[in-house]
C-alpha positions in Angstrom: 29.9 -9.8 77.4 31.0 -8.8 73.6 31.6 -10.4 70.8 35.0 -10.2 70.6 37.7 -12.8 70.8 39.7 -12.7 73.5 41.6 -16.0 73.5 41.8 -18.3 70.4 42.9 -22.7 71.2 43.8 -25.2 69.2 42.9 -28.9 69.7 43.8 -31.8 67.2 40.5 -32.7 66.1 37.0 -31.0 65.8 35.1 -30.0 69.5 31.9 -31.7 70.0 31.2 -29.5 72.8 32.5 -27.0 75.4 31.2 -25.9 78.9 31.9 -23.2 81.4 32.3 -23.6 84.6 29.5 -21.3 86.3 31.5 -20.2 89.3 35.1 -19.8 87.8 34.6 -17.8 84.3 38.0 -18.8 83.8 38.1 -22.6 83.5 36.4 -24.7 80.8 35.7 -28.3 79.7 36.3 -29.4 76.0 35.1 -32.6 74.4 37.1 -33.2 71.5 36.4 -35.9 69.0 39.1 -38.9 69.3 40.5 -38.3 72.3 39.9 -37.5 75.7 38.1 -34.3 77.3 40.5 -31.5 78.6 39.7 -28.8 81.7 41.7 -25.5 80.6 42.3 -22.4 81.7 42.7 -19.0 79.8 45.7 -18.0 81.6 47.0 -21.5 79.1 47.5 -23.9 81.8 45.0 -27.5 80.9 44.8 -31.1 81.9 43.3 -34.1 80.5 40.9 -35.7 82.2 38.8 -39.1 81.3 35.6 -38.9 81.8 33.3 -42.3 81.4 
């Protein structure tokens, strides 16, 4: 792993937090503030997801 940025995102507010997914190093989970938590992808794909 390096230090540099290989993929940059967007989301409408600020992230609270982000995870990785252990087993796929291409899928993520991101917590935005306001609205509801997203799984993406690097190759640009995502889907919302509610999580409660």
């Amino acid at each position: 792993m390096t230090g540099d940025c290989e993929q940059k995102y967007r989301f409408p507010s600020p992230i609270l937090k982000v995870q990785f997914n252990p087993r796929n190093d291409k899928v993520f989970l991101v917590c935005p503030m306001r609205h509801s938590s997203r799984f993406s992808q690097f190759r640009g794909r995502s889907s919302s997801c509610t999580l409660g």
